[in-house]
DODREN-740445 format. One record per residue (C-alpha): residue number from 1; residue in three letters; x, y, z. Coordinates in Angstrom, 2 decimals, decimal comma. Each point is the difference from the previous one (the first is absolute). Example, Ala and Ser with C-alpha at 12.3 -4.5 7.8 and 13.67 -1.06 7.14 Angstrom:
<pts>
k r X Y Z
1 ala 12,30 -4,50 7,80
2 ser 1,37 3,44 -0,66
</pts>
This chain:
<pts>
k r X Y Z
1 unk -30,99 -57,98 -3,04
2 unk 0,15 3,73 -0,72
3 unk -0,88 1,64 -3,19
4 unk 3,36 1,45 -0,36
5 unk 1,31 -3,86 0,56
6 unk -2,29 -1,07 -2,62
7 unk 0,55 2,45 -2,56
8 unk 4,06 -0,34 0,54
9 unk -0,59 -3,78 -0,53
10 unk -1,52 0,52 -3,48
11 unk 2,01 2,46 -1,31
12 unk 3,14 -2,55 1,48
13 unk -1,78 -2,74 -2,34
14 unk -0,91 1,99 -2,86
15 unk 3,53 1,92 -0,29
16 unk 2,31 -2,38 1,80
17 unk 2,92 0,85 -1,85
18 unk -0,45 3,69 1,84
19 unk 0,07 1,50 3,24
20 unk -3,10 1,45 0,56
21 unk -1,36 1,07 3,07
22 unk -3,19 1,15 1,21
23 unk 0,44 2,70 3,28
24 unk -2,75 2,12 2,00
25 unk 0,09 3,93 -0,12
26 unk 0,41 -0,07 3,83
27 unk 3,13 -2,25 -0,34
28 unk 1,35 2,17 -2,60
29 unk 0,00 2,55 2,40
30 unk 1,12 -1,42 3,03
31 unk 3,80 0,85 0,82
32 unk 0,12 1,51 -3,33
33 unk 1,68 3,67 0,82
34 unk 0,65 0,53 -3,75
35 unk -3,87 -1,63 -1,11
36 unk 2,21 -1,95 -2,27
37 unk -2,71 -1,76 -2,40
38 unk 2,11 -1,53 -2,59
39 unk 0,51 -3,39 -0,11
40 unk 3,19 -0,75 1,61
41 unk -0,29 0,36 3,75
42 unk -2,68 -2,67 -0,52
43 unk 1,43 -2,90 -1,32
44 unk 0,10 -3,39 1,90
45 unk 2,61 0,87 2,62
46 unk 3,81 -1,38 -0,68
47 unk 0,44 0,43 3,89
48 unk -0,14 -3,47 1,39
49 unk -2,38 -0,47 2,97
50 unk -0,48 -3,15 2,58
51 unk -3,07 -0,32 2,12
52 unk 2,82 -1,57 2,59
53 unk 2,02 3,01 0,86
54 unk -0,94 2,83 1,80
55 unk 0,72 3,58 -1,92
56 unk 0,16 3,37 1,31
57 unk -0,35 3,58 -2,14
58 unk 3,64 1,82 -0,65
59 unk -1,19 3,42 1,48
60 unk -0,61 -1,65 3,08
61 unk 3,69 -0,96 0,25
62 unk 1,82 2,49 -1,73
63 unk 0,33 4,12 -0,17
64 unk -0,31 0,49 -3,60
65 unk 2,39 3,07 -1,26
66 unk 0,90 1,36 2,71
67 unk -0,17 3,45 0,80
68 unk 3,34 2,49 -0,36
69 unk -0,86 1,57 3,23
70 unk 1,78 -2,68 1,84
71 unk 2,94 1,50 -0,28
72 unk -0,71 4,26 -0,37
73 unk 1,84 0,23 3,28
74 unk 3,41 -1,02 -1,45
75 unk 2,10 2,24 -1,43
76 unk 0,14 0,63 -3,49
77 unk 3,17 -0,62 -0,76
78 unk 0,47 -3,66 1,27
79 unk 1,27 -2,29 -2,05
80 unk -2,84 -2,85 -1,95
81 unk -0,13 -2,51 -2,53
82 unk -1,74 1,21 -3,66
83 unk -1,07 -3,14 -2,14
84 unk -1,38 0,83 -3,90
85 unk -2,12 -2,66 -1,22
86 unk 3,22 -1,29 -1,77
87 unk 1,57 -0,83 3,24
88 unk -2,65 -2,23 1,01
89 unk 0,56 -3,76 -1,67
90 unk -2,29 -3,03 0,23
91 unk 0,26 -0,59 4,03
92 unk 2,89 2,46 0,59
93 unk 1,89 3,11 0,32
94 unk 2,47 0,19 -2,88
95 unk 1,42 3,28 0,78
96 unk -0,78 2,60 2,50
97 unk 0,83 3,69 -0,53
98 unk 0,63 2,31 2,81
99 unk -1,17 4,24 0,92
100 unk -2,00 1,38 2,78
101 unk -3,07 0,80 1,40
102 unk -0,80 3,24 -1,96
103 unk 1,03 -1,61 -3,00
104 unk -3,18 -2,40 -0,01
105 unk -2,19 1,06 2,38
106 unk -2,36 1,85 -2,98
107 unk -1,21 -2,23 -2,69
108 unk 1,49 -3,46 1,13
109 unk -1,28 -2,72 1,75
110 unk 0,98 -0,63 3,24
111 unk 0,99 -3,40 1,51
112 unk 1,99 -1,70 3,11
113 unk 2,41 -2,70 1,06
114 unk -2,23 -3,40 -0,76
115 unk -2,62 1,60 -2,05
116 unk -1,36 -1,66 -2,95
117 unk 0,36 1,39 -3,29
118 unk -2,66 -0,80 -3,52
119 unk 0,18 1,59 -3,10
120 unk -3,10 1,38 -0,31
121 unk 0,05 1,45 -4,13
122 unk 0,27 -2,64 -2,79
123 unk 1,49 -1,77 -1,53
124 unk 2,58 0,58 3,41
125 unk -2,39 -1,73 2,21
126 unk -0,32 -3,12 -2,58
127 unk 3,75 0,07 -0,35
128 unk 0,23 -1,04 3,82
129 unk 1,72 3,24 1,05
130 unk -0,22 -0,49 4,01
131 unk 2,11 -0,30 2,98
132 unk 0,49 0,27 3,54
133 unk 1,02 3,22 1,10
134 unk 3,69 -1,22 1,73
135 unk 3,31 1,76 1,39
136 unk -1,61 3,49 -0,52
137 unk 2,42 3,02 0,46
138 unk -1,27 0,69 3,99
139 unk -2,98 -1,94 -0,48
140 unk -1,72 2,40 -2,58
141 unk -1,08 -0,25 -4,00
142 unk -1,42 2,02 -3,04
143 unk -1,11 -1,32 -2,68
144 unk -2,03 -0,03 -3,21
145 unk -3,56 1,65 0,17
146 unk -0,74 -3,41 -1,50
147 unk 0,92 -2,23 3,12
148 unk -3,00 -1,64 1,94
149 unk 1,37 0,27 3,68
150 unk -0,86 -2,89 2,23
151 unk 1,07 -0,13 3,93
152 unk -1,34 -2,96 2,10
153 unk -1,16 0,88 3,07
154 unk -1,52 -3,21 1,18
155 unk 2,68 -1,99 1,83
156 unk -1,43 -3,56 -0,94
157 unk 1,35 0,86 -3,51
158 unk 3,21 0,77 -1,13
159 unk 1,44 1,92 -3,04
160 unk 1,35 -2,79 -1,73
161 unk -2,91 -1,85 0,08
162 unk -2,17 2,16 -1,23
163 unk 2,70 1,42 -2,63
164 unk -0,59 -3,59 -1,34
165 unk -3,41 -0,05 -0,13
166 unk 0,06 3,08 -1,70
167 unk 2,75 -0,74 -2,48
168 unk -2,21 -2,85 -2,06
169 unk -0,43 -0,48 -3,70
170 unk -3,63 -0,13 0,86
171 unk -0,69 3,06 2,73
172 unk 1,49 2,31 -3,19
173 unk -2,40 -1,73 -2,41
174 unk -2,89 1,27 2,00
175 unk 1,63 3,55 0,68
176 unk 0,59 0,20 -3,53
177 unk -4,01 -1,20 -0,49
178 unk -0,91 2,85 3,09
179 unk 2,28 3,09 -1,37
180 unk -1,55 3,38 -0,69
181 unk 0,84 3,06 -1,97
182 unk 0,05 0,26 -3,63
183 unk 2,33 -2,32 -2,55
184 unk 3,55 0,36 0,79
185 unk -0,44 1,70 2,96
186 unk -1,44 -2,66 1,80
187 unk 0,65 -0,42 3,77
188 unk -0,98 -2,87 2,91
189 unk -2,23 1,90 2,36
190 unk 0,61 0,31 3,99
191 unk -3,79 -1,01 0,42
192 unk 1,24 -3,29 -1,94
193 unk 2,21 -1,36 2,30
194 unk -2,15 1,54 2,90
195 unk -2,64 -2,81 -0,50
196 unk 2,60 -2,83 -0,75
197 unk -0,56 -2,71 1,71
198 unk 3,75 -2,04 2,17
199 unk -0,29 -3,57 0,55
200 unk 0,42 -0,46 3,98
201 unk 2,26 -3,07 -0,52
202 unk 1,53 -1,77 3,60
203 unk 2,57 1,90 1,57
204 unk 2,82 -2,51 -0,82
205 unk -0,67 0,34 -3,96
206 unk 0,37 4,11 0,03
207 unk 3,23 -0,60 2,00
208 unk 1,18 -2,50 -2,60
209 unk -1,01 2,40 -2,13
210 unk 2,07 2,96 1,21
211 unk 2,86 -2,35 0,71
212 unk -0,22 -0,50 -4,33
213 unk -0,22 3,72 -0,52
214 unk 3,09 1,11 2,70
215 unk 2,43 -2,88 -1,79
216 unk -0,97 1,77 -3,17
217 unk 1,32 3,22 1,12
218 unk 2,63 -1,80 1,66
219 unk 1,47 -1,45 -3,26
220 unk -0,57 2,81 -1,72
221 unk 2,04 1,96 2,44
222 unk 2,94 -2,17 -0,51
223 unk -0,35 -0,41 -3,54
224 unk 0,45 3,70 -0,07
225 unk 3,04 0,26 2,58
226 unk 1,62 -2,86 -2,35
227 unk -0,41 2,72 -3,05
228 unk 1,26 2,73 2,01
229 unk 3,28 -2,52 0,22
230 unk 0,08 -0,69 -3,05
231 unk 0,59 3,73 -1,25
232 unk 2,29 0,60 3,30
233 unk 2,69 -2,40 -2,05
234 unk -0,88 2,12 -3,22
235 unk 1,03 3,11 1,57
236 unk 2,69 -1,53 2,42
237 unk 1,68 -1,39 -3,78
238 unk -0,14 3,45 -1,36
239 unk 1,53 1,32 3,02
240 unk -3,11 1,98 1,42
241 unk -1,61 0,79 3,05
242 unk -2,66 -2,90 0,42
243 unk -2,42 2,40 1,99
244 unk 0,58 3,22 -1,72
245 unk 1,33 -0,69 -3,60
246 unk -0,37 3,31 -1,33
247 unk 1,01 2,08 2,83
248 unk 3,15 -2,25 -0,05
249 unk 0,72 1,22 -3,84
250 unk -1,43 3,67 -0,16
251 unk 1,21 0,92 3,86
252 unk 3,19 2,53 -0,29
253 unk 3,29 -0,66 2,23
254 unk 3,13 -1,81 0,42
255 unk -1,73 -2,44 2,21
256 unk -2,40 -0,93 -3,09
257 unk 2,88 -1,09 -2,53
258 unk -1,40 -3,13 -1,78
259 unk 0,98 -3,37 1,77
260 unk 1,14 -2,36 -2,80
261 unk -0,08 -4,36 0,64
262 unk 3,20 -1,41 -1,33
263 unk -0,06 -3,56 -0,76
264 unk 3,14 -2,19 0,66
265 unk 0,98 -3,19 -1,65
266 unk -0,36 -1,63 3,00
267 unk -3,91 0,89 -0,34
268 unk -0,03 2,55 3,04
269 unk -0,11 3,47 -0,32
270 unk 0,38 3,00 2,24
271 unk -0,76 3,76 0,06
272 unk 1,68 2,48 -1,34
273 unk -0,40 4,31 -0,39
274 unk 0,46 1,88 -3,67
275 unk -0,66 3,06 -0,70
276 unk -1,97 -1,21 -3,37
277 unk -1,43 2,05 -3,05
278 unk -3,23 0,25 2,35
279 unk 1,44 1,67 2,74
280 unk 2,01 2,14 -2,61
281 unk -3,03 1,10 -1,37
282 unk -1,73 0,47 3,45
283 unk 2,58 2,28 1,14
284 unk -0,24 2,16 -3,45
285 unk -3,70 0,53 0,18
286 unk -0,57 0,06 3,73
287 unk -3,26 2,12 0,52
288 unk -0,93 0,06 -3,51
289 unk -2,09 -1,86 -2,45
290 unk 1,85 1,05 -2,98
291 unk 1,55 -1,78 -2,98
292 unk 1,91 1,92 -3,41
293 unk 0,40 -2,49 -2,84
294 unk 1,40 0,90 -3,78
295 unk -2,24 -0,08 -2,42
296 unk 1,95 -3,29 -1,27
297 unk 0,08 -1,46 3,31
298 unk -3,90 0,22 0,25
299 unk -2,30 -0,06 -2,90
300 unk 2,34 -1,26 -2,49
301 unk 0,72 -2,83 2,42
302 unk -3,39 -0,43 1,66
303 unk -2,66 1,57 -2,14
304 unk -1,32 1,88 3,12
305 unk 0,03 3,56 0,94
306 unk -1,94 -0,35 2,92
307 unk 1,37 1,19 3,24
308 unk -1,49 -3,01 2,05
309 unk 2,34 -2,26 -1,94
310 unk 3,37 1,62 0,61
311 unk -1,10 0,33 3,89
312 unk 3,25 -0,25 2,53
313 unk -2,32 -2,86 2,24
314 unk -0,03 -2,28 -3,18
315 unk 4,39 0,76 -0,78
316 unk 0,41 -1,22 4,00
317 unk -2,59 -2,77 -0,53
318 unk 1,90 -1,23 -3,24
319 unk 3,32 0,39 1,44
320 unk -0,88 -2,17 3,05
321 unk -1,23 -2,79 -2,50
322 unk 3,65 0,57 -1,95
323 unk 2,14 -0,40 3,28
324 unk -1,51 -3,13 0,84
325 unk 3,39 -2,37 -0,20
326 unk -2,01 -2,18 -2,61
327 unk -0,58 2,08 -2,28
328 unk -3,26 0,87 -1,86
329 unk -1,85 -0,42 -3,29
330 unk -3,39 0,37 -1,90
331 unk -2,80 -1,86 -1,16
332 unk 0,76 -1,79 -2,74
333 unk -2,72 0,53 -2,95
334 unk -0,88 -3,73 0,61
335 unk -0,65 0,04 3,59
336 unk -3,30 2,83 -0,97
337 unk -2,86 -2,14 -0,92
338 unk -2,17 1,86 -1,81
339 unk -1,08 -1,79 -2,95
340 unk -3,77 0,25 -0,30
341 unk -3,06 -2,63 0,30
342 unk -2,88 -0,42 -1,62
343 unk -2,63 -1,72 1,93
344 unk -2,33 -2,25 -1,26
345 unk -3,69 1,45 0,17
346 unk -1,70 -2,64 1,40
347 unk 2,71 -1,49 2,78
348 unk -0,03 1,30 3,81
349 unk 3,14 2,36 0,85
350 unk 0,89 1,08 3,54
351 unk 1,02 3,79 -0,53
352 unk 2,69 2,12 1,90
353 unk -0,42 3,77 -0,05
354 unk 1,80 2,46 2,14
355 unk -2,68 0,32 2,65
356 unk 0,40 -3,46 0,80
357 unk 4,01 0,70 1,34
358 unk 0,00 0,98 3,82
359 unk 3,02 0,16 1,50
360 unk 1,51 -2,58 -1,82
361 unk -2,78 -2,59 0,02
362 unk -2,68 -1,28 -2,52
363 unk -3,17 0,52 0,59
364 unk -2,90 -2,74 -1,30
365 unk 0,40 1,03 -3,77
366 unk -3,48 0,76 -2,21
367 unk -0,96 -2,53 -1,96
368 unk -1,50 0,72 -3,97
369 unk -0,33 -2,08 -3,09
370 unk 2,80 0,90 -2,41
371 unk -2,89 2,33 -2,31
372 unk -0,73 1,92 3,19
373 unk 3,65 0,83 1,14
374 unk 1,32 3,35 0,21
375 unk 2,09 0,95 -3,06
376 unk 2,85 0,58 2,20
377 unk -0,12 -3,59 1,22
378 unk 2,48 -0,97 -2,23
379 unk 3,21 -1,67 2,00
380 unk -0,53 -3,66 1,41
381 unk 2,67 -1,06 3,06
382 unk 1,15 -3,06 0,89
383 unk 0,83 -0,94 3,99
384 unk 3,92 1,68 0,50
385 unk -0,71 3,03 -2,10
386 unk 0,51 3,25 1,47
387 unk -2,67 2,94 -0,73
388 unk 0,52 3,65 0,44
389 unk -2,19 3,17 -0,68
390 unk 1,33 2,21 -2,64
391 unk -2,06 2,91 0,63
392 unk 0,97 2,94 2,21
393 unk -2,07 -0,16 3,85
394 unk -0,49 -4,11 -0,31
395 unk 3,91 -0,83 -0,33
396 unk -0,51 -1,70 3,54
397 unk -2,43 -2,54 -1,65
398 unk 2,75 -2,68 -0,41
399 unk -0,22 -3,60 0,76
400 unk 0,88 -3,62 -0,71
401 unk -2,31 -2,60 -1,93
402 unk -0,61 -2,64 2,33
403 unk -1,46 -3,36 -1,08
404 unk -3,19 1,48 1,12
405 unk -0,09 2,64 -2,70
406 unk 2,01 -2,04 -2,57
407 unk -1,53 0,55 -3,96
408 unk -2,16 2,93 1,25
409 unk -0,24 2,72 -2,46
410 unk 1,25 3,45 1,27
411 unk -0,19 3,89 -1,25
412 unk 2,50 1,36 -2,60
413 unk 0,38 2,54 2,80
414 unk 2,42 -2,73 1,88
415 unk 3,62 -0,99 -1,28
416 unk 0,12 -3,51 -0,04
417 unk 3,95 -0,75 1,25
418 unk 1,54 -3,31 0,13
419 unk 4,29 0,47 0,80
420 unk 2,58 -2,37 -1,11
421 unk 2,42 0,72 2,78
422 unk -2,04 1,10 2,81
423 unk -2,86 -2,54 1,53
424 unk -3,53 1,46 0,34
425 unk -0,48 0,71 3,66
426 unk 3,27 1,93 -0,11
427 unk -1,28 2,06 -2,95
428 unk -3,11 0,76 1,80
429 unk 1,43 0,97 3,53
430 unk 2,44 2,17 -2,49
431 unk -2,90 1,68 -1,82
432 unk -2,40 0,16 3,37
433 unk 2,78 1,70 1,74
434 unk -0,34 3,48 1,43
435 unk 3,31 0,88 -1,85
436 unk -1,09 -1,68 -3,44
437 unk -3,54 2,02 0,57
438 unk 1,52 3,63 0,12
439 unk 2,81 -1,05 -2,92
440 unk -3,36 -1,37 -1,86
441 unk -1,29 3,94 -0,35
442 unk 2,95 0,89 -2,34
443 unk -1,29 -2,14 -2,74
444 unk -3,69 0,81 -1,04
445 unk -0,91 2,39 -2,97
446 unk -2,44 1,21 -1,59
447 unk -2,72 2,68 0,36
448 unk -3,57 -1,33 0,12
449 unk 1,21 -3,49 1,72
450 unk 3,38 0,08 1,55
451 unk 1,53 -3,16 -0,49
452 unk 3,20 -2,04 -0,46
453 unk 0,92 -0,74 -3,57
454 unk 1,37 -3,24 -0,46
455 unk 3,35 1,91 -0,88
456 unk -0,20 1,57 3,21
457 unk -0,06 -3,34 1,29
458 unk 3,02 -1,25 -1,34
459 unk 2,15 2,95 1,45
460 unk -1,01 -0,54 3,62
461 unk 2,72 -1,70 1,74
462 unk 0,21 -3,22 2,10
463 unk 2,67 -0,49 2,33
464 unk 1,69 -4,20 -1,45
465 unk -1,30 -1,27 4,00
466 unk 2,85 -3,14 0,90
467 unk -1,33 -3,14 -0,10
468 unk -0,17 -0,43 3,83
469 unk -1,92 2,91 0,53
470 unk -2,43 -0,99 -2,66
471 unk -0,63 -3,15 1,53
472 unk -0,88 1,59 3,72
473 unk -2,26 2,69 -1,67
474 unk -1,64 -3,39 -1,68
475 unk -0,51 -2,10 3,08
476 unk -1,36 3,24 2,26
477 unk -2,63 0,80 -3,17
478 unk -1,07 -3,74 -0,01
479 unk -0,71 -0,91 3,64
480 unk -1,94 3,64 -0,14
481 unk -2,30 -0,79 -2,62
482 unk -0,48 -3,52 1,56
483 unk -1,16 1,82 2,87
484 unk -1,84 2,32 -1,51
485 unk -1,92 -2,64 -1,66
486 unk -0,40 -1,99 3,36
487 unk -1,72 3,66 1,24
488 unk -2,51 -0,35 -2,57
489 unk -0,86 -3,38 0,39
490 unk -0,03 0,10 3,12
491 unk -3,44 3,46 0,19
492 unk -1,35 -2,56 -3,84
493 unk -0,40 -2,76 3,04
494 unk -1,64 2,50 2,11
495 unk -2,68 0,85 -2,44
496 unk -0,30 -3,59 -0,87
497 unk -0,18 -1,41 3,71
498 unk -3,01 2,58 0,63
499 unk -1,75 -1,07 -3,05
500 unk 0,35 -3,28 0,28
501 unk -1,25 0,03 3,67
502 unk -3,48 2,06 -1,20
503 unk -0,16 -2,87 -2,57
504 unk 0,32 -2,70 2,54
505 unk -1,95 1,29 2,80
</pts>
């Protein structure tokens, strides 16, 4: 037995309530860019080895960022796919946002159709923020400086399956362990995932593997096409252009008058053209962005002065919502939830903030004891409650408390909203809409933090959606989020399937 055995034996026996861990000056330096010589990249590995399957390095199967000057010979001004680190969930694309070349080229990272994408930074790379690069406007991505980039190039291997291999609990311990820079600033190095070592599993298990992965993206697809739906009946009910809903109000001409649904006894309805308040006012301010109130008919009536409050876009927006044949209302003062919690000290609390909304979806929530919590963590939901960012640039950060998330504590920087008249899935395909979202910016105010006051709240109005259409908008949010669900179950499998195979091997 070695020395260094020996001595790591003692210490074991002596301290065995510690790690400890005895390692020669030539291993410290071996693959060791950084000469990292704290303790970390030297605990016992979590990576789970078997002397029964044959492994292979990652740089030998994989370009590793990739460099920009694929693609200098296309012309600047082509059209490609920008994704911020907020874009990027836990296994997907939540949003992609759209420019050109010689928007990005300088000081983004570049990535293609099929790529991998890692948060490198913390706590981003803990949080699970990855995904596979898919649907790419002509192929082509920007990105974060703060992406890994990952491009298999080894045909035995596909994306998916190494995406799940990747994507484990356990993999972003040890990057975590392995990060370099100072505290904060922390980042997973390329040379990191240069000498990781891919389980060379039989063909037939990385094709049920990629089989898991594409039904993933598959359901998630159609969860999002049965959303899209969903807010096609919202604007169909209000008498809007599905695919362009504000061109269809703020476009000028006789062709544009607003289409109105009139409902019949006989529970049919049919089409019919007015020449509403909206188009009235459409016609008055055509070309300009203008609006002349008294002094009574503003502040005394409002308490604003602002000019973003008496904008024209938010009189046409409102006067849509007050042609709508049912009518419209407010929030009632008890449909706001905002009475505060106290959390016990010592008790576990899942917390909601802001940062944890992405395109209308929950991310995995932090978890503190109640003495740790932020002091905004002061709102607890229950599953069927609506929440909504009050402050100006996160109003999009709306969405519904599932069973999953039900009693999780969330910021005082959401509106907690539960309606008596209108069901929850309708309230959030209202509030998620592209129309509610540029009505939304009337409301905030203040100076240091823009937000909406509770007041301002109460004023915004809801168009009184008939039963019937309530109902649809309820069944199309359902079967999404069932999917969506089934999308993440379906890559959680994934991870599992390969970790259980290392295990068993």
């Amino acid at each position: 037995m070695s020395i260094k055995n020996d001595i790591n034996k003692i210490l074991l026996k002596k301290f065995p309530h510690l790690e400890v861990n005895v390692v020669k000056y030539s291993e410290v330096k071996k693959d060791n860019k950084y000469f990292r010589i704290d303790s970390e990249p030297f605990k016992r590995s979590r990576l789970l080895f078997s002397k029964n399957i044959e492994y292979i390095k990652f740089s030998e199967i994989a370009i590793i960022n990739p460099s920009k000057s694929e693609i200098y010979n296309l012309d600047e001004n082509t059209h490609v796919t920008f994704l911020s680190m907020q874009n990027l969930g836990n296994g997907f694309i939540n949003k992609q946002e759209r420019g050109i070349i010689k928007d990005f080229i300088e000081g983004y990272t570049y990535f293609a159709e099929n790529d991998i994408l890692i948060a490198k930074i913390t706590p981003c790379m803990e949080h699970g923020k990855c995904a596979i690069a898919r649907k790419l406007y002509n192929g082509i991505g920007f990105g974060s400086t703060e992406f890994n980039v990952f491009r298999i190039k080894d045909k035995r291997f596909s994306k998916e399956y190494i995406f799940s291999f990747l994507n484990r609990e356990n993999i972003r311990q040890i990057a975590a362990d392995n990060m370099v820079g100072t505290s904060g600033r922390q980042r997973v190095s390329k040379e990191f995932y240069e000498n990781l070592l891919i389980p060379m599993f039989s063909k037939e298990f990385r094709l049920e593997i990629k089989a898991m992965v594409k039904d993933s993206h598959k359901a998630l697809e159609n969860s999002t096409k049965l959303y899209k739906e969903a807010e096609a009946i919202l604007y169909e009910a209000l008498g809007l252009d599905a695919e362009n809903p504000l061109e269809s109000i703020l476009s000028f001409g006789e062709e544009n008058k607003i289409i109105h649904s009139l409902r019949l006894d006989g529970g049919n309805s049919k089409s019919y053209i007015v020449a509403s308040p909206t188009y009235d006012l459409l016609k008055k301010y055509k070309g300009l962005n203008i609006s002349i109130r008294t002094y009574k008919e503003s502040y005394l009536k409002t308490g604003r002065l602002d000019a973003e409050y008496y904008q024209v876009k938010y009189d046409l927006i409102e006067n849509i919502i007050k042609d709508y044949y049912g009518g419209y209302d407010k929030l009632d003062i008890s449909e706001i939830k905002d009475d505060n919690f106290i959390p016990n000290e010592k008790e576990k609390y899942r917390y909601i903030e802001l940062a944890n909304i992405i395109n209308g979806n929950i991310t995995e929530p932090s978890e503190y004891l109640g003495e740790n919590l932020p002091t905004r963590a002061r709102r607890k939901v229950r599953m069927g409650d609506l929440i909504i960012s009050s402050v100006e640039g996160s109003l999009s950060s709306c969405a519904l408390i599932t069973e999953e998330f039900d009693n999780c504590i969330v910021s005082t920087g959401f509106y907690v909203l539960k309606s008596n008249s209108i069901n929850s899935e309708t309230l959030l395909v209202i509030f998620r809409s592209e129309l509610f979202q540029k009505y939304l910016n009337k409301f905030p105010s203040g100076t240091i933090l823009s937000a909406i006051s509770k007041d301002g709240l109460k004023n915004i109005l809801i168009p009184n959606l008939d039963l019937k259409t309530q109902r649809k908008i309820e069944a199309k949010i359902q079967q999404s989020f069932e999917l969506r669900d089934k999308s993440k179950e379906l890559l959680e499998n994934a991870k599992v399937k390969i970790e259980e195979a290392i295990i068993n091997s």
